[in-house]
C-alpha positions in Angstrom: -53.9 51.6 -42.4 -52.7 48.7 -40.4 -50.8 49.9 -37.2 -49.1 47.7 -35.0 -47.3 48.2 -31.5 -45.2 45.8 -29.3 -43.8 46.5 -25.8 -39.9 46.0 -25.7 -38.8 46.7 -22.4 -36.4 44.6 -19.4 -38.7 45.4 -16.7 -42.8 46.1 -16.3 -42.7 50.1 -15.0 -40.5 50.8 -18.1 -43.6 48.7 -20.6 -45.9 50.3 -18.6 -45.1 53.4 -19.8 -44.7 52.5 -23.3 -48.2 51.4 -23.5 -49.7 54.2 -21.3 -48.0 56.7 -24.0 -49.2 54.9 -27.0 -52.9 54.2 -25.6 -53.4 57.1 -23.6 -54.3 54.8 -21.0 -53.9 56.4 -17.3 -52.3 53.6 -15.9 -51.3 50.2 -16.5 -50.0 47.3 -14.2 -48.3 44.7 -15.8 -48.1 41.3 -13.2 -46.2 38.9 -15.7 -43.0 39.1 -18.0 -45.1 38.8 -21.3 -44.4 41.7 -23.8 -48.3 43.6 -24.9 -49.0 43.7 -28.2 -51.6 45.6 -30.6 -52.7 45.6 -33.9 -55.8 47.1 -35.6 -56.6 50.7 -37.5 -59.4 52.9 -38.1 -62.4 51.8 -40.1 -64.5 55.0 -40.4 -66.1 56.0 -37.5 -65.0 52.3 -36.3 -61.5 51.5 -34.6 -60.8 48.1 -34.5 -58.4 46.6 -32.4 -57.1 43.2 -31.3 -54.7 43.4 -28.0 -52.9 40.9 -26.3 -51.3 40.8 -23.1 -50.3 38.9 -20.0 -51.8 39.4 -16.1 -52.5 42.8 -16.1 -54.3 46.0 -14.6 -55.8 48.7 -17.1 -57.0 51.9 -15.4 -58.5 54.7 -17.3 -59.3 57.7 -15.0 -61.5 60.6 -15.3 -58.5 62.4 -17.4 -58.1 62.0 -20.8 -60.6 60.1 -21.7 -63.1 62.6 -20.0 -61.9 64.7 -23.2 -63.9 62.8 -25.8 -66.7 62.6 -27.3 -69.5 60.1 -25.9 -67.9 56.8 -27.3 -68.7 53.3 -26.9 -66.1 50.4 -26.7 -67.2 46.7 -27.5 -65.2 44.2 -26.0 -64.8 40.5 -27.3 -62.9 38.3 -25.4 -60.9 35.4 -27.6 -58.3 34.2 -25.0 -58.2 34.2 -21.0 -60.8 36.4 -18.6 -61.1 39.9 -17.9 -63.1 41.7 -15.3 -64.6 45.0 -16.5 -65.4 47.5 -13.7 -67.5 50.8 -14.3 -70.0 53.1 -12.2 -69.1 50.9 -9.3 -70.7 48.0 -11.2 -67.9 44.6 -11.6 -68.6 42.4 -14.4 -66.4 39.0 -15.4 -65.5 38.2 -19.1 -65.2 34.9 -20.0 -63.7 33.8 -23.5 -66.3 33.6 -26.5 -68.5 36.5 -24.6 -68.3 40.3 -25.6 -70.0 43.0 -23.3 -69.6 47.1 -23.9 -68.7 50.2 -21.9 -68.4 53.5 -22.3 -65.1 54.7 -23.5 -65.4 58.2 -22.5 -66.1 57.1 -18.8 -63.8 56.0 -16.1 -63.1 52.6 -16.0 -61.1 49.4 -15.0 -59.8 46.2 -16.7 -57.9 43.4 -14.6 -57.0 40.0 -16.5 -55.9 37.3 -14.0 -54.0 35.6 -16.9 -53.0 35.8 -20.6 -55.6 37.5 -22.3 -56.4 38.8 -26.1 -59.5 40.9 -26.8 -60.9 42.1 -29.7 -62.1 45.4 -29.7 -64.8 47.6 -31.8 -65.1 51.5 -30.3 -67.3 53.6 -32.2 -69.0 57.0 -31.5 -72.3 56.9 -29.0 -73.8 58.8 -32.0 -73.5 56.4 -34.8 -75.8 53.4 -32.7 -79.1 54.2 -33.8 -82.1 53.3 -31.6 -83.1 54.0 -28.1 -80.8 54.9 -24.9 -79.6 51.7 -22.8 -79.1 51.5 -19.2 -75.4 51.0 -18.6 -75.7 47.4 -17.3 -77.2 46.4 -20.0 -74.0 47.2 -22.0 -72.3 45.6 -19.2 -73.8 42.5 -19.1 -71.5 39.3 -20.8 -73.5 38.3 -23.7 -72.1 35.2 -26.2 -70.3 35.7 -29.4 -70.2 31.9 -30.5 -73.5 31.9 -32.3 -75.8 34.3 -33.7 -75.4 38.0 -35.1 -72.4 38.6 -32.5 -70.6 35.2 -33.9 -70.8 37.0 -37.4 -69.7 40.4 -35.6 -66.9 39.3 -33.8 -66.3 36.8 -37.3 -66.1 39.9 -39.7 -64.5 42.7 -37.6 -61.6 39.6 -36.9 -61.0 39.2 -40.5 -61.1 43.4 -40.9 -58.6 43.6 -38.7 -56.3 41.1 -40.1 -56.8 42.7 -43.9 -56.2 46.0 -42.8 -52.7 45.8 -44.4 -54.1 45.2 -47.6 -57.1 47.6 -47.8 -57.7 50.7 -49.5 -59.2 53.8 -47.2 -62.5 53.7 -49.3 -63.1 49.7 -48.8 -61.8 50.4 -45.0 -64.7 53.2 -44.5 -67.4 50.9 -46.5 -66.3 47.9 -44.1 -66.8 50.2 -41.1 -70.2 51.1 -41.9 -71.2 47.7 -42.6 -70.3 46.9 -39.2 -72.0 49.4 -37.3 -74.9 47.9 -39.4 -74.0 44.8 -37.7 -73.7 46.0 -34.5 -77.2 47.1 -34.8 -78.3 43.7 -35.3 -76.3 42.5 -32.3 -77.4 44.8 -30.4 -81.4 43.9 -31.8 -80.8 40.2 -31.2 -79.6 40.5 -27.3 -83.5 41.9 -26.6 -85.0 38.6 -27.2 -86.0 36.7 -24.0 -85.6 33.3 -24.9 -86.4 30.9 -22.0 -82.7 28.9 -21.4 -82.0 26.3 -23.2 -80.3 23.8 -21.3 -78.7 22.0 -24.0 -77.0 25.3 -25.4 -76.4 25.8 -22.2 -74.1 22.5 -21.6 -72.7 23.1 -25.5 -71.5 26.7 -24.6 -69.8 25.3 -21.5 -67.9 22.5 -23.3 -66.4 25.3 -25.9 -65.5 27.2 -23.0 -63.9 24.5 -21.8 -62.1 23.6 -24.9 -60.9 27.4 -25.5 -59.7 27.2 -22.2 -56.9 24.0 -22.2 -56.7 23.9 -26.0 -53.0 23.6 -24.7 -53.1 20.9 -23.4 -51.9 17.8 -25.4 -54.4 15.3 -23.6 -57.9 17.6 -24.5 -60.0 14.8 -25.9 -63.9 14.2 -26.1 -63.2 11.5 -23.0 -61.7 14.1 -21.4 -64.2 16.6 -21.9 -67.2 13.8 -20.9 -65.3 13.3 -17.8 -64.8 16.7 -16.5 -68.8 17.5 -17.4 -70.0 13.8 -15.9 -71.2 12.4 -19.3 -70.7 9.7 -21.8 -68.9 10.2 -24.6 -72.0 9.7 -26.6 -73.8 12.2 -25.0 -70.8 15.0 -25.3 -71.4 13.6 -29.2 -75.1 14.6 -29.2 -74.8 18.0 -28.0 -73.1 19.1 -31.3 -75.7 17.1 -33.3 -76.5 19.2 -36.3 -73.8 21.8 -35.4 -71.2 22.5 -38.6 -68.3 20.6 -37.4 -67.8 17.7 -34.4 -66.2 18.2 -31.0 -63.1 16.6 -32.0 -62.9 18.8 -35.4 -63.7 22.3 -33.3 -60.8 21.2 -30.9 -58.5 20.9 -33.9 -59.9 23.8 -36.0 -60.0 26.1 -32.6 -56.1 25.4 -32.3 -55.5 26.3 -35.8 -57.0 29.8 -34.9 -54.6 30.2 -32.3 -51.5 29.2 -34.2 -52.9 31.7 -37.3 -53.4 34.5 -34.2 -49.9 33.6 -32.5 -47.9 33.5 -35.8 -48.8 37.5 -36.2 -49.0 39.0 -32.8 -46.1 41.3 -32.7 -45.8 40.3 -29.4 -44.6 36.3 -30.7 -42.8 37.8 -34.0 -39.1 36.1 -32.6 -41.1 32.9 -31.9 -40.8 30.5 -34.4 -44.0 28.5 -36.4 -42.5 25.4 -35.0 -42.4 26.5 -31.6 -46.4 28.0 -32.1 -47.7 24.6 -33.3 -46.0 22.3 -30.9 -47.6 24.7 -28.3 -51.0 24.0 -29.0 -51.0 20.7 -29.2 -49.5 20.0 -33.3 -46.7 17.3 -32.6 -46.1 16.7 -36.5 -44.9 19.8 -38.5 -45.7 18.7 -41.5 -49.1 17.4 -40.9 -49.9 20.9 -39.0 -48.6 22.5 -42.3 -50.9 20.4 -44.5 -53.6 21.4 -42.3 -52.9 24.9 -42.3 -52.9 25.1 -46.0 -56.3 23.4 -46.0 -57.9 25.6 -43.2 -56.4 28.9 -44.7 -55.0 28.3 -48.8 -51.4 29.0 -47.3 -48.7 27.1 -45.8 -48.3 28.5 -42.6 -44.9 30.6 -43.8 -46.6 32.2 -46.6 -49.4 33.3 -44.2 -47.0 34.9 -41.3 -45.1 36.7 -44.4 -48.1 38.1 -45.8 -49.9 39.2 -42.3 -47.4 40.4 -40.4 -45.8 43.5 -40.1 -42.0 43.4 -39.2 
């Protein structure tokens, strides 16, 4: 089932120790007022999980997490940065990349802002194929395209069902993802040389992921900051499912759909959320809610949120 958790605390010691003693985490600094949230369940051998939090410090010693078995956490990062140390190795997180770690090992997560991850841990024993070398796992890999788009696509929409599934189609979903996973994991062998244009296209969504709160986010904007025309920011997304303008808009309709049922934002109201990322017009942002998602943007928070 579905389980949900919100820190409610007046001061950071007192909601770090609400979420060490829910997560089992060794320690956690909290550097912002921002309340953590977390909502996800178990999927079979899968636990899914999306958490989001302000500036903070995760540490997970050698202690409890030395008592399980060989486990594997991915980690997908939809909002913010995080840095991921382990085995003396530091690696940076940028939002649409995913990377892995070993869950059963110590290790260290600093976010130097607001940040929400998805994450998928599963048993070491349910990847089939051939031992990697830790910094392979490590390494930041993209989740905007390819089998990890559909990954990241599939266990997002798992997690935010989970309310409404039985245990049978919960365990059949897990297994399909590990399946998936495989092919993630398949697809990151190729060597491709790099392809510059990508290149340039996967920096612009960066770009747009990161100040989608900002009112003025425009393709002029965007072809100043990279030092292009307008007409060339066009071209890059050329044969690509939607336009840069339409990405900008559907991108902040994800975070309004994400923000409406973080238990975190519950007190916030929809009005507040869309005006936030950039939707001046409530009723417009309604009508485009309802188009993106078959429900007015209400209707949606009633049915996916846990009070």
């Amino acid at each position: 089932m579905l389980q949900t958790f919100t820190t409610h605390a007046s001061n950071r010691l007192e909601r770090s120790r609400q979420w060490c003693a829910r997560t089992n985490a060794h320690h956690v600094e909290f550097e912002d007022d921002r309340e953590a949230s977390m909502r996800g369940g178990e999927f079979g051998a899968l636990r899914l999980c999306v958490v989001s939090m302000g500036r903070h410090r995760v540490v997970q010693a050698q202690g409890g997490a030395a008592q399980l078995a060989p486990s594997v956490k991915f980690l997908f990062q939809e909002e913010g940065s995080a840095i991921v140390r382990q085995a003396d190795r530091t690696h940076r997180l940028e939002v649409g990349q995913w990377c892995a770690l070993r869950k059963d090992l110590p290790f260290e997560l600093e976010a130097p802002e607001q940040a929400r991850q998805l994450a998928i841990t599963l048993p070491c024993a349910a990847l089939a194929g051939p031992g990697r070398d830790p910094s392979w796992w490590r390494q930041a890999r993209p989740f905007l395209r390819g089998p990890a788009q559909v990954l990241h696509a599939c266990a997002s929409a798992a997690v935010l069902s989970a309310a409404n599934l039985r245990a049978a189609d919960r365990h059949l979903i897990g297994r399909q993802l590990v399946e998936l996973i495989g092919m993630t994991i398949h697809a990151g062998d190729v060597n491709a040389l790099p392809d510059i244009r990508e290149e340039r296209r996967r920096a612009i969504l960066t770009f747009i992921d990161r100040h989608l709160d900002d009112a003025g986010l425009s393709v002029v904007k965007i072809a100043r900051e990279f030092g292009l025309s307008t007409r060339s920011v066009h071209k890059l997304f050329e044969g690509e499912p939607t336009t840069v303008a339409r990405t900008i808009w559907d991108r902040r309709l994800e975070r309004c759909r994400d923000e409406m049922v973080d238990p975190s934002l519950i007190t916030r109201s929809i009005t507040e959320i869309a005006h936030f990322w950039g939707f001046s017009d409530s009723q417009h942002f309604s009508r485009a809610f309802r188009q993106r998602y078959g429900l007015s943007p209400r209707e949606y928070r009633n049915m996916f949120s846990l009070h």
